[in-house]
C-alpha positions in Angstrom: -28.8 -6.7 8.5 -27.5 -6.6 4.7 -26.8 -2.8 5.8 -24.7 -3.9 8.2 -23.1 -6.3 6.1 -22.3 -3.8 3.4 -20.8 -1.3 6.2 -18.3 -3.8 7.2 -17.6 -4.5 3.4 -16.8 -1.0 3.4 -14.7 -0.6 6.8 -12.8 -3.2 5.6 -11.9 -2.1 2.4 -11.2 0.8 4.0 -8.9 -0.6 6.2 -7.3 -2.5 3.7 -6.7 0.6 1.1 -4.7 2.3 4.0 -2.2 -0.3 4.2 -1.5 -1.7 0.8 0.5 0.7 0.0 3.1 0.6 2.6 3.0 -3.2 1.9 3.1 -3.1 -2.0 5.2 0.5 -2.5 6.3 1.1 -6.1 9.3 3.2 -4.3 10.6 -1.1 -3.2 11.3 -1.2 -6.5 12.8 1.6 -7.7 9.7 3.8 -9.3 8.7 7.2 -8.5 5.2 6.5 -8.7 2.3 7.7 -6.2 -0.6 5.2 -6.0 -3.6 6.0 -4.4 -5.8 2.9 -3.1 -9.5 4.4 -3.3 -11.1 0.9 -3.0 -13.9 2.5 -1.1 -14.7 5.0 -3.7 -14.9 2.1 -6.1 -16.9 0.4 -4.0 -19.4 2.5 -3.7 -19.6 2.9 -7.5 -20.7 -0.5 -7.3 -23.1 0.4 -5.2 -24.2 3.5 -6.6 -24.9 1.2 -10.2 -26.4 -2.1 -8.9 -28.0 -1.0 -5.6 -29.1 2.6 -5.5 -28.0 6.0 -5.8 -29.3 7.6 -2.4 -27.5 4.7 -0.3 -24.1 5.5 -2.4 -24.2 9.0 -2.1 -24.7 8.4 1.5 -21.6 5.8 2.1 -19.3 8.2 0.0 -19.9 11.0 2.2 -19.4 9.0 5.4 -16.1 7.1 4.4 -15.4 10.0 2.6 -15.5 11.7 5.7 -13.4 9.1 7.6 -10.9 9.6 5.1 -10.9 13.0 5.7 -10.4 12.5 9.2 -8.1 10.4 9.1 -5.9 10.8 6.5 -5.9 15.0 5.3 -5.9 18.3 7.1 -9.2 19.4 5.3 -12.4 17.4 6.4 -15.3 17.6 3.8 -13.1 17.4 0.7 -13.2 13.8 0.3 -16.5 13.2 1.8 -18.1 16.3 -1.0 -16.3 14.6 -3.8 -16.6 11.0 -3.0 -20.6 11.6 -2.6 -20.9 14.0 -6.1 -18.4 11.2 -8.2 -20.9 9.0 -7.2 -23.7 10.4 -7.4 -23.1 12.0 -11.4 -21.5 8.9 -12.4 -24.5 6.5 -11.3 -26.8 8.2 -14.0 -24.7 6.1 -16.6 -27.0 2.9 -15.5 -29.3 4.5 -17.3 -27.4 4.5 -20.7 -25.4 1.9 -20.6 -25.5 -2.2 -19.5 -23.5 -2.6 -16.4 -21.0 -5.5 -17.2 -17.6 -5.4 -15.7 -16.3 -4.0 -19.1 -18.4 -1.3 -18.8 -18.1 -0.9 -15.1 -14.5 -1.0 -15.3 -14.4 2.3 -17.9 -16.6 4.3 -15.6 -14.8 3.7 -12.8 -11.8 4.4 -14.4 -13.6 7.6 -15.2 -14.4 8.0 -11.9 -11.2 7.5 -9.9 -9.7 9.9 -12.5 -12.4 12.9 -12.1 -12.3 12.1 -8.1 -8.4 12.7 -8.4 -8.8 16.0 -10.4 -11.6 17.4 -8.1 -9.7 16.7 -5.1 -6.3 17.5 -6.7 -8.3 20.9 -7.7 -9.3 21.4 -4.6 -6.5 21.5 -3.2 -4.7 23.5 -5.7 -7.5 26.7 -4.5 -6.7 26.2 -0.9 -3.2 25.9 -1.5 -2.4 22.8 0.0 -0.7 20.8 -2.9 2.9 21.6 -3.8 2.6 19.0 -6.6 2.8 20.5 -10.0 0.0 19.6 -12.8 2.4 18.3 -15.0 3.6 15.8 -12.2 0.0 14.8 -11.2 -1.1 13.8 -14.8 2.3 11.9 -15.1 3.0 10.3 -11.8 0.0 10.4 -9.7 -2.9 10.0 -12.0 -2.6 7.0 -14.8 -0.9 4.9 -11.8 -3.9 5.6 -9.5 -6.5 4.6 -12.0 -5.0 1.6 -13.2 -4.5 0.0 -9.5 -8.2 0.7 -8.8 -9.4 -0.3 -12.1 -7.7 -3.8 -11.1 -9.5 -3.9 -7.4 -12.9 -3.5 -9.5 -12.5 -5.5 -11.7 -11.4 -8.0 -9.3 -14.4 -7.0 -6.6 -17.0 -6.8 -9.7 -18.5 -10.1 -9.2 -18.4 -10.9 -5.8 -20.2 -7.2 -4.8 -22.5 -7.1 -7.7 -23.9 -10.5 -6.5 -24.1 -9.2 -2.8 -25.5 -5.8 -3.9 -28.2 -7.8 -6.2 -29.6 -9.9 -3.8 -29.5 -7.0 -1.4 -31.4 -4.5 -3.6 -33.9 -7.8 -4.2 -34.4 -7.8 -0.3 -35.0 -4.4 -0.4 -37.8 -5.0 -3.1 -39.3 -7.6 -1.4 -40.1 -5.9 2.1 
């Protein structure tokens, strides 16, 4: 049942980070500014560092997928590099204490790295007519800062869900 729960969590946050933006565009008021919502992939950090690795991996590559799907020509790149973020990027639980400062760097980290693998990506197929210059200015530090604020306001509520799930888990 809590995996149930957790996909809904998911679905909905997916849901949700395909519509902010036309709600909250920074083009309203007057900046040229791409923001990308990856409130999944943050998610699933979370899930990756206070749940388990194999069940992140796993919900990367299937919202990855949906993402894919729905929103990009090329299925698999999201999915491939939702799934490895998460899965290199949960092996800092090992080092390091997972409070929300903490938590909040990585993922950070990890919205960033998931933006240059995908950006990079699509740079070898040829499907981005964005220049480098433009992604690192426009794209990228606006990105990470609007999902550094959904985790660190999601920290707490899904760390407590993810806790007593993984203590479920144990227990059975």
């Amino acid at each position: 049942m809590k995996h149930v729960k957790l996909f809904l969590i998911l679905f909905v946050l997916f849901l949700i980070q395909g519509t902010v933006m036309t709600v909250f565009s920074p083009e309203w008021f007057g900046y040229h500014l791409m923001i990308i919502p990856h409130f999944v992939f943050a998610a699933v950090m979370l899930v990756a560092f206070f749940l388990n690795q194999g069940t992140a991996v796993k919900y990367g590559a299937v919202f990855g997928f949906l993402i894919d799907i729905i929103y990009t020509n090329v299925w698999g790149v999201y999915a491939f590099c939702i799934a490895f973020t998460a899965y290199l990027l949960s092996y800092l639980t090992k080092i390091f204490h997972m409070n929300l400062f903490v938590v909040f760097i990585i993922s950070m980290i990890g919205v960033c790295l998931l933006e240059l693998e995908v950006y990079g990506i699509y740079s070898i197929v040829g499907l981005t007519n964005i220049p480098f210059v433009h992604f690192l200015e426009y794209r990228l530090p606006p990105t990470a800062v609007l999902n550094g604020v959904f985790t660190i306001i999601a920290f707490y509520p899904l760390r407590r869900f993810l806790e007593r799930m993984r203590e479920e888990t144990i227990e059975e």
